[in-house]
C-alpha positions in Angstrom: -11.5 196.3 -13.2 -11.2 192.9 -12.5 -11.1 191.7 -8.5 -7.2 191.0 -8.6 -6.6 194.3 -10.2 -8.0 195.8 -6.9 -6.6 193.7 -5.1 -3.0 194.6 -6.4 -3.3 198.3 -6.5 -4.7 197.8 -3.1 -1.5 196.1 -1.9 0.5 198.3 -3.5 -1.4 201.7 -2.0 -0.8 200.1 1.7 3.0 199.2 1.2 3.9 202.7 0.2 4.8 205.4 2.7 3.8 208.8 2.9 7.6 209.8 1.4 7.3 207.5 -1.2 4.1 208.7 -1.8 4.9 212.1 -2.7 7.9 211.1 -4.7 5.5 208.8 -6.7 2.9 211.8 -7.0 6.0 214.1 -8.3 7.0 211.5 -10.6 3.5 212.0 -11.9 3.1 215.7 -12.7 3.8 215.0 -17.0 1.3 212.7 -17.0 -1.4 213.7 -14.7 -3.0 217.4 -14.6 -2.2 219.0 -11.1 -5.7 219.7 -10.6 -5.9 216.0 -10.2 -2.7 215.2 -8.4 -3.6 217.9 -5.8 -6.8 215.5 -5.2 -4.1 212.9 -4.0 -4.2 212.4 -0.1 -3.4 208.7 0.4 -1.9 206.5 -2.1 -5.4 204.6 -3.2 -6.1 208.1 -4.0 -2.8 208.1 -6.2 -4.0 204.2 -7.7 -7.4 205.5 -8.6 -6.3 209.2 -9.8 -3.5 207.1 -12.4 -6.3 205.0 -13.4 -8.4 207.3 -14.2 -6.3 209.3 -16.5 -5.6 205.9 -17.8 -1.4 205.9 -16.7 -2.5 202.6 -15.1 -4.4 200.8 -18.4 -6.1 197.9 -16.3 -8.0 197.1 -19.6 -5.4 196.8 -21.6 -3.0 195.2 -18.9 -0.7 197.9 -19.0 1.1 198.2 -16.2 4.3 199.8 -17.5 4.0 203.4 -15.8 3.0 202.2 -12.5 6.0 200.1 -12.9 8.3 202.9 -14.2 7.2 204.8 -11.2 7.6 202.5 -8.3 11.0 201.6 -9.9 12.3 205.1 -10.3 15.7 206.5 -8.6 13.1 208.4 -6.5 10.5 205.6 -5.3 12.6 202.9 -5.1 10.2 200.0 -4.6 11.6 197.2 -6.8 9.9 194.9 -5.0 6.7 196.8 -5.7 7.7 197.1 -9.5 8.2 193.4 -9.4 5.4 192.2 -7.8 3.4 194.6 -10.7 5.2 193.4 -13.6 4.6 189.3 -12.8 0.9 190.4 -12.2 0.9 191.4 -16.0 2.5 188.9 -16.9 0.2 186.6 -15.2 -3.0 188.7 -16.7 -1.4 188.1 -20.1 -0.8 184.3 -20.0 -4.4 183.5 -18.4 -5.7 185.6 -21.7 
């Protein structure tokens, strides 16, 4: 994971409550076993667990999920979802 990756699931993990936490870990449960989502504590916890089962595809630059799920009716962190989506976007026109 490249050094701005971290640095913007980092972000992300600190500007999201503990509420919007577990709505973002609910959001979750069809694409991440529960034996890993009851690992989740803090929200890096969340950014690392959704990397590791590969929801968050730094490698491939694919954000869409972890956009999905901060922009959901439940979230609600557009700002999050946009801040996310230009960093793709950015990825993908420095490539």
């Amino acid at each position: 994971m490249t050094s701005e990756s971290r640095l913007l699931l980092g972000t992300v993990a600190r500007k999201l409550d503990q509420t919007e936490l577990i709505a973002a870990v609910f959001l979750c449960r069809d694409r991440v076993p529960a034996d890993q989502l009851e690992k989740v504590k803090t929200a890096f916890d969340l950014m690392d667990v959704l990397e590791g089962q590969k929801v968050i595809d730094v490698a491939n630059n694919d954000w869409h999920h972890l956009v999905e799920i901060l922009d959901s009716r439940v979230v609600r962190r557009k700002d999050l979802a946009k801040l996310v989506s230009a960093f793709g976007e950015w990825l993908s026109s420095c490539s």
